[in-house]
N, CA, C and O of each residue as an XYZ file, in Angstrom:
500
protein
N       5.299      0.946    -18.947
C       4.442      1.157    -17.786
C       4.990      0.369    -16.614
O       5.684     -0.626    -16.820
N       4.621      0.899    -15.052
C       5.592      0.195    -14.195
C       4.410     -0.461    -13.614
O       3.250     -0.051    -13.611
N       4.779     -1.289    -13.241
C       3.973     -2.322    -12.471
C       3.427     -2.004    -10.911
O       4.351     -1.196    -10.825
N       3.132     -1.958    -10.324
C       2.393     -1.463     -8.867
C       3.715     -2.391     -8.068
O       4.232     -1.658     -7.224
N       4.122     -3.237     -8.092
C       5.080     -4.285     -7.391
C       6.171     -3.852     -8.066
O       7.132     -4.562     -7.770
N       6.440     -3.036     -8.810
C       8.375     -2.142     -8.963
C       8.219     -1.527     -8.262
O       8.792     -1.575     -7.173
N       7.028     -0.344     -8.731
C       6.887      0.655     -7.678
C       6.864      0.893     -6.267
O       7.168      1.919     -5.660
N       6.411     -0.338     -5.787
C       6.485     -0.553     -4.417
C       8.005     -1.195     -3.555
O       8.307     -1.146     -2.363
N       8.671     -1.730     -4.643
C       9.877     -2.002     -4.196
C      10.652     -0.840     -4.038
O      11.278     -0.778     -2.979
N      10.770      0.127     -4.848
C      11.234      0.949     -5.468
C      11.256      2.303     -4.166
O      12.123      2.978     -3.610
N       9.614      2.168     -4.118
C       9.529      2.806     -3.207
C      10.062      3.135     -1.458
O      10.425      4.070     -0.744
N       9.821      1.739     -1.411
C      10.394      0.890     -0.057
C      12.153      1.428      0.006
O      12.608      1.815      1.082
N      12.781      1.402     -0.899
C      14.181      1.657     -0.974
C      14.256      2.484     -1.542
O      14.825      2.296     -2.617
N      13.767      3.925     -1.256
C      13.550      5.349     -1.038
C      13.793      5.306      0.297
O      14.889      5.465      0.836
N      12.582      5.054      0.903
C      11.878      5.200      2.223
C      13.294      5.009      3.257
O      13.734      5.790      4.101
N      13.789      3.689      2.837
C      14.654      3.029      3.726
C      15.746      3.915      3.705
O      15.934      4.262      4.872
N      16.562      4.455      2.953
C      17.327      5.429      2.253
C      17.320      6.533      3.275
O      18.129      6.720      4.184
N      15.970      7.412      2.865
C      15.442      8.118      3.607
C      15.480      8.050      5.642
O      15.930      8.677      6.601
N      15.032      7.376      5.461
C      14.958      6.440      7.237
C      16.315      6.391      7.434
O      16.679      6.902      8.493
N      17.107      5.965      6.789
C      18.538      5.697      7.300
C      19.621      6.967      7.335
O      20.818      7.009      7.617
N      18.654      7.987      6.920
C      19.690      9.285      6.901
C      20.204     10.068      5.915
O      20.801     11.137      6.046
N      19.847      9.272      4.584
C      19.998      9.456      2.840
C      18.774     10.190      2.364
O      17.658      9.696      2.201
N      19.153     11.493      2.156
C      18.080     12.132      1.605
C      18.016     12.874      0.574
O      17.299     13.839      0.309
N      19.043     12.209     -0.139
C      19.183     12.236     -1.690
C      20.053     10.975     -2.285
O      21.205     11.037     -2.714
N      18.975      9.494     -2.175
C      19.718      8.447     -2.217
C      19.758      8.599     -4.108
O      18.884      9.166     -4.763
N      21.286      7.778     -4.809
C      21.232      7.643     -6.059
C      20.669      6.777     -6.261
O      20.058      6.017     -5.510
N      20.872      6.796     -7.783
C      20.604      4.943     -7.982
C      21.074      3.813     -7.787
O      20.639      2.663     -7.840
N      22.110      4.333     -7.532
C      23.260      3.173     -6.860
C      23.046      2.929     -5.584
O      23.039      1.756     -5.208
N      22.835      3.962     -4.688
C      21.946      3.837     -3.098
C      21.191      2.552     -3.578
O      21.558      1.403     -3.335
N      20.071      2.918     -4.304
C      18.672      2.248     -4.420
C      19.079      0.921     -4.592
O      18.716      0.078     -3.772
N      20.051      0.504     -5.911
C      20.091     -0.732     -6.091
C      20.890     -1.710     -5.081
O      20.657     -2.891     -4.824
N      21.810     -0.938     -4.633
C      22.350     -1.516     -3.553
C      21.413     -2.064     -2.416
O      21.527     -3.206     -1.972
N      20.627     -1.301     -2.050
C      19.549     -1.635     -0.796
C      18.653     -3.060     -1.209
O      18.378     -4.024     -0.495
N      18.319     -2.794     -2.633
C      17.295     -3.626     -3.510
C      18.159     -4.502     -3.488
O      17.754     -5.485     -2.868
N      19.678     -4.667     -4.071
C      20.208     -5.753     -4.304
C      20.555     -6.602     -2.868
O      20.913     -7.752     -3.124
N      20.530     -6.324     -1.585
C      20.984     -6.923     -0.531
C      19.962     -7.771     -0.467
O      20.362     -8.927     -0.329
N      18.719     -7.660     -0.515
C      17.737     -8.633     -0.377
C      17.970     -9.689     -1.898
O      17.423    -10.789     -1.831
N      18.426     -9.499     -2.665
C      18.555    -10.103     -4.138
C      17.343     -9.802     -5.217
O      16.823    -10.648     -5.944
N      16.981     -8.258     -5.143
C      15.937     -8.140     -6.173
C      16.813     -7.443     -7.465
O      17.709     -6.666     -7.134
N      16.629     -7.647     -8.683
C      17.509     -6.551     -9.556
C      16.690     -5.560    -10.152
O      15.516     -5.814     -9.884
N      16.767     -4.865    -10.626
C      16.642     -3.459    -10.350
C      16.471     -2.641    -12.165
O      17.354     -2.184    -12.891
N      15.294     -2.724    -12.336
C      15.322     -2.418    -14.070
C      15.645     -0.748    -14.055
O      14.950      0.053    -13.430
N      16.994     -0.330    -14.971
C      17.500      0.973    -14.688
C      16.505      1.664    -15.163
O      17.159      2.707    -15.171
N      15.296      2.055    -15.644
C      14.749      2.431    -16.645
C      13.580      3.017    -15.337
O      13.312      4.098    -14.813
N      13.232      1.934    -15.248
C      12.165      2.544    -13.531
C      12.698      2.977    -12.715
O      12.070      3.702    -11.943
N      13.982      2.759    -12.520
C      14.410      3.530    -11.654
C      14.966      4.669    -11.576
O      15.397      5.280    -10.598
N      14.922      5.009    -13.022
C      15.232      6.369    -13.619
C      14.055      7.255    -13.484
O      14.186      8.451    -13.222
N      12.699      6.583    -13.691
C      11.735      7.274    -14.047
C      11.524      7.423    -11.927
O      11.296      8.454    -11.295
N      11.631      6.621    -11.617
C      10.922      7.026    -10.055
C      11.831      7.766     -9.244
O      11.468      7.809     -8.068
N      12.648      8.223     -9.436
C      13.880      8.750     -9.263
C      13.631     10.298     -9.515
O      13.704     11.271     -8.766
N      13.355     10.174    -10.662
C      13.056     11.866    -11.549
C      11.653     12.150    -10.416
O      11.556     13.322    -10.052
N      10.911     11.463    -10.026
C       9.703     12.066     -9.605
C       9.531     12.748     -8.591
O       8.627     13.566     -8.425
N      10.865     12.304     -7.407
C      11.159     12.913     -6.205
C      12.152     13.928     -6.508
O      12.627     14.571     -5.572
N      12.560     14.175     -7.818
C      13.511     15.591     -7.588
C      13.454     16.995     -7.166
O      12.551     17.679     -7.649
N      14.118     17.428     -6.501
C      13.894     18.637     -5.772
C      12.662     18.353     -5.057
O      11.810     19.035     -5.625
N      12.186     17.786     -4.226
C      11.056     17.381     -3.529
C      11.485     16.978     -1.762
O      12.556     16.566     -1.317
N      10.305     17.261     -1.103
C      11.082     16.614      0.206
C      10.147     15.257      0.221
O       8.958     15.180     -0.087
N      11.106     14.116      0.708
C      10.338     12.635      0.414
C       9.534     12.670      1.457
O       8.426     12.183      1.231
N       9.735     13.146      2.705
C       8.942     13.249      3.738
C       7.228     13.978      3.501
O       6.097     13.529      3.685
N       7.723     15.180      3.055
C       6.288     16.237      2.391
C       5.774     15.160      1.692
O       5.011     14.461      2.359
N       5.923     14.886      0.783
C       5.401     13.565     -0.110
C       4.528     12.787      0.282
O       3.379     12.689     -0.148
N       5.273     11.912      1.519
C       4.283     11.102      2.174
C       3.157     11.861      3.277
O       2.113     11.416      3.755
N       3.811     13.143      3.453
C       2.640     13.484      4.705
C       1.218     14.034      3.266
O      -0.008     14.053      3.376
N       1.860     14.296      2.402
C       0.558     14.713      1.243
C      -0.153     13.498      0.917
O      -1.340     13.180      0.990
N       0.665     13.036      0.620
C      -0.458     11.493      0.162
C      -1.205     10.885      1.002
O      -2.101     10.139      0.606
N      -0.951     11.110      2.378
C      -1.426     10.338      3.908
C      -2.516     11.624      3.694
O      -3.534     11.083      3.262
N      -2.680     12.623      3.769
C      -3.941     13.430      3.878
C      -4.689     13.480      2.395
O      -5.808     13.989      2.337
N      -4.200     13.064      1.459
C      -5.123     12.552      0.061
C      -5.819     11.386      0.487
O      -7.021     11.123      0.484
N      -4.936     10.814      0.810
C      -5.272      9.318      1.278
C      -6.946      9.404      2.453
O      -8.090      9.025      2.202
N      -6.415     10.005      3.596
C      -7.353     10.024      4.414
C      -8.674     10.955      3.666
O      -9.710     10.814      4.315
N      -8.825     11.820      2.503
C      -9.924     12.541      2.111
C     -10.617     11.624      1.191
O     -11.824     11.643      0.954
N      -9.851     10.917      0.755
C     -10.366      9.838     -0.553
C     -11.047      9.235     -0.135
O     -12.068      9.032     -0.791
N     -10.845      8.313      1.759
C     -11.409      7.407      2.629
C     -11.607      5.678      1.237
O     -12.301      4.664      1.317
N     -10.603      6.169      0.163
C     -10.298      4.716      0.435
C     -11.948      4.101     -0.898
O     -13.133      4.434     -0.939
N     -10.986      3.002     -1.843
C     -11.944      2.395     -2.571
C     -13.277      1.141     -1.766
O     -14.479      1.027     -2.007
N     -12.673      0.630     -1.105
C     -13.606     -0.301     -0.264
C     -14.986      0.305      0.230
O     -16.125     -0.085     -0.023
N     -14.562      1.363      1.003
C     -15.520      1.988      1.253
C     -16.950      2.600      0.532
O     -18.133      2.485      0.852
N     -16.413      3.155     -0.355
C     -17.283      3.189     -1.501
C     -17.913      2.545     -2.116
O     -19.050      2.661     -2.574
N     -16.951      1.585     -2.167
C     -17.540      0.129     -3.074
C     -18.708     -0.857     -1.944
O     -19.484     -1.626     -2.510
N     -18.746     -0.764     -0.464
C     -19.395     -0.888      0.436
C     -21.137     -0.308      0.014
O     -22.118     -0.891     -0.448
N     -20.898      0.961      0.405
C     -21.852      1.686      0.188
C     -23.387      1.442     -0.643
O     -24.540      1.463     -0.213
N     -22.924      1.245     -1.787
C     -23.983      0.604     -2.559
C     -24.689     -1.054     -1.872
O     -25.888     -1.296     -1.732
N     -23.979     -1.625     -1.669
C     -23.899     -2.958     -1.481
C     -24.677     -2.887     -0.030
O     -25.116     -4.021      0.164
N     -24.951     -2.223      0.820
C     -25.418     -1.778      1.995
C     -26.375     -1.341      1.979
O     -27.314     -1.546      2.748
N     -26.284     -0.392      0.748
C     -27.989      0.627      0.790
C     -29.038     -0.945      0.102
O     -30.083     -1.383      0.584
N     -28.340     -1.423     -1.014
C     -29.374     -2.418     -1.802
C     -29.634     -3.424     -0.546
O     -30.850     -3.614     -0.596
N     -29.149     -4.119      0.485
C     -29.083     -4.936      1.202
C     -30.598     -5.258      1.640
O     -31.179     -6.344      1.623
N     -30.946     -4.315      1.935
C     -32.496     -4.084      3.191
C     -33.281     -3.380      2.633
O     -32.809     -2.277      2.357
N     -34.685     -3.595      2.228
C     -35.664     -2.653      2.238
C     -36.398     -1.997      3.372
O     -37.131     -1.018      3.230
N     -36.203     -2.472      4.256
C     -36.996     -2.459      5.458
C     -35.961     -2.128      7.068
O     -34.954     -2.732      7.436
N     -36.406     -1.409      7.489
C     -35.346     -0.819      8.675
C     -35.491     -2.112      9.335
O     -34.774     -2.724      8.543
N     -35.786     -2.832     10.006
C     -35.680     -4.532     10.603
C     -33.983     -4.862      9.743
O     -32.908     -4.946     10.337
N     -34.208     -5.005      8.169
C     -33.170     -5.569      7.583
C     -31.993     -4.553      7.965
O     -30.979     -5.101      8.398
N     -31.972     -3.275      7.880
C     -31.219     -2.376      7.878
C     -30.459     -2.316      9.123
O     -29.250     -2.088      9.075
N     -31.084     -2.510     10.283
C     -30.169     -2.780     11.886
C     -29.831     -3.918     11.626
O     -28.768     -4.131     12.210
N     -30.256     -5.051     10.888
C     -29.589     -6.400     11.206
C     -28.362     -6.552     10.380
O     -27.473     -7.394     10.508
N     -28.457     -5.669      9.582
C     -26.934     -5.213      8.410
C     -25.679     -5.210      9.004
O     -24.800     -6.040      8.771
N     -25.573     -3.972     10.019
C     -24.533     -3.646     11.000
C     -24.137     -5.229     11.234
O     -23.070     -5.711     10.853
N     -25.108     -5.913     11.882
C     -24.434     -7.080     12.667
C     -23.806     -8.096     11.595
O     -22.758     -8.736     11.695
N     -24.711     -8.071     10.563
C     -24.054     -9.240      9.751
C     -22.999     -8.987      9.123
O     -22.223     -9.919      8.914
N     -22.653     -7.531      8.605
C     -21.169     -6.989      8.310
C     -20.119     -7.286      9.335
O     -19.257     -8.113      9.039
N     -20.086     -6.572     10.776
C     -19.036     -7.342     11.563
C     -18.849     -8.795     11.810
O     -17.649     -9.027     11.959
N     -19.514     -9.756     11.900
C     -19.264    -10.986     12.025
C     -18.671    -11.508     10.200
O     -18.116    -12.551      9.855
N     -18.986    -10.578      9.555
C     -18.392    -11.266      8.454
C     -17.176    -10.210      8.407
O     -16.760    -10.624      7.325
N     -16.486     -9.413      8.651
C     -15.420     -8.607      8.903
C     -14.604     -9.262      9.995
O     -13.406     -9.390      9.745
N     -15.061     -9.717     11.209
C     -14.413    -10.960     11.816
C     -13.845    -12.049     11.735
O     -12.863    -12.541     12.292
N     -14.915    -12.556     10.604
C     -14.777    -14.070      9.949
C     -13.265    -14.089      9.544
O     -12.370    -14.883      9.831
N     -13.279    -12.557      8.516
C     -12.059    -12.063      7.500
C     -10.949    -12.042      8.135
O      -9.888    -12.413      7.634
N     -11.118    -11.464      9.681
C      -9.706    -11.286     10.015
C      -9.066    -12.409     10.532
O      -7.842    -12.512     10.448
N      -9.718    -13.214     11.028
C      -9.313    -14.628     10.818
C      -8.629    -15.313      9.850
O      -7.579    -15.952      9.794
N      -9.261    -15.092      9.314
C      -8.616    -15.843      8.041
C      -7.433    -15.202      7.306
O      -6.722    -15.785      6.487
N      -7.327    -14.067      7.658
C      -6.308    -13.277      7.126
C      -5.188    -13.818      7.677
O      -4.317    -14.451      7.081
N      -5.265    -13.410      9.432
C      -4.338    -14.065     10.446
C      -4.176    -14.900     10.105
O      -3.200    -14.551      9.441
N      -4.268    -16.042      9.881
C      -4.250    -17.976      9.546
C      -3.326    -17.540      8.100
O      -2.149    -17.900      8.107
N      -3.833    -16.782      6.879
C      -2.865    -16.821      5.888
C      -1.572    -15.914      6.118
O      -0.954    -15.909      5.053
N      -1.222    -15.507      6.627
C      -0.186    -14.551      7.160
C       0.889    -15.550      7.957
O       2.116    -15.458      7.916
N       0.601    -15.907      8.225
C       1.689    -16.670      9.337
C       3.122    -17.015      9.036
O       4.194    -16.914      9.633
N       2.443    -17.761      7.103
C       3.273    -18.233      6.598
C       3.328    -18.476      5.306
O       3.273    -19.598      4.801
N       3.452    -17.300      4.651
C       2.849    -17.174      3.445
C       3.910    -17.947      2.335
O       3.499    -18.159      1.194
N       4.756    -18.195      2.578
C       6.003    -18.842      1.538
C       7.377    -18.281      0.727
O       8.427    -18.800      0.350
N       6.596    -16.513      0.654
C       8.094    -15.666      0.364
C       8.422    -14.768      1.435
O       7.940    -14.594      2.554
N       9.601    -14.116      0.642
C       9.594    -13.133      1.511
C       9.362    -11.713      0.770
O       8.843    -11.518     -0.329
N       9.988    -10.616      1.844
C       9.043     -9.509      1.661
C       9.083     -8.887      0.833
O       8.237     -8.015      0.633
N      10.375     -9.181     -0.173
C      10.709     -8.022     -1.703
C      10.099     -9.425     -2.349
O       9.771     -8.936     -3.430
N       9.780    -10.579     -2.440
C       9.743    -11.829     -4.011
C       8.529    -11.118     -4.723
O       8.105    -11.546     -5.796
């Protein structure tokens, strides 16, 4: 089973491949790209993620998943939902919801910003 963090490397050096004009990168493309940053490269996933784009356009790919993506609207959201309706019994509680969600969605991006700055790796570790 591949890990969400191969896959995403993996992916990334498709993309880049792709972006750079390679639109049928090998595996040797791939590892090469992967290896410039110093990640190595398990042949086995990269066999399997490899096979998945065959005969495929990588571009179609992503414009499909970007409109899956946008119909799904996404786990958070959902997971919101409940947590919103239980919040308030009373329409008083229910307008004061709105407000206390953005100031705590604010709080977040703060703090996000502040951990971002300088997180300690870099972007393939």
């Amino acid at each position: 089973l591949l890990s969400t963090t191969s896959i995403m490397k993996l992916l990334s050096a498709i993309a880049l491949a792709h972006l750079g004009g390679n639109n049928s990168p090998s595996a040797q493309d791939i590892k090469n790209i992967l290896g410039s940053v110093s990640i190595e490269t398990d042949e086995a996933e990269l066999k399997y993620v490899l096979a998945q784009f065959e005969g495929q356009d990588f571009f179609e790919l992503i414009e499909k998943g970007a409109s899956r993506f946008a119909q799904g609207g996404g786990a958070a959201r959902s997971s919101a939902a409940p947590a919103a309706s239980s919040a308030g019994a009373s329409t008083a509680a229910a307008k004061e919801e709105p407000a206390k969600e953005a100031k705590k969605e604010e709080a977040k991006k703060v703090e996000v910003e502040e951990e971002e700055e300088d997180m300690g790796f870099g972007l393939f570790d």
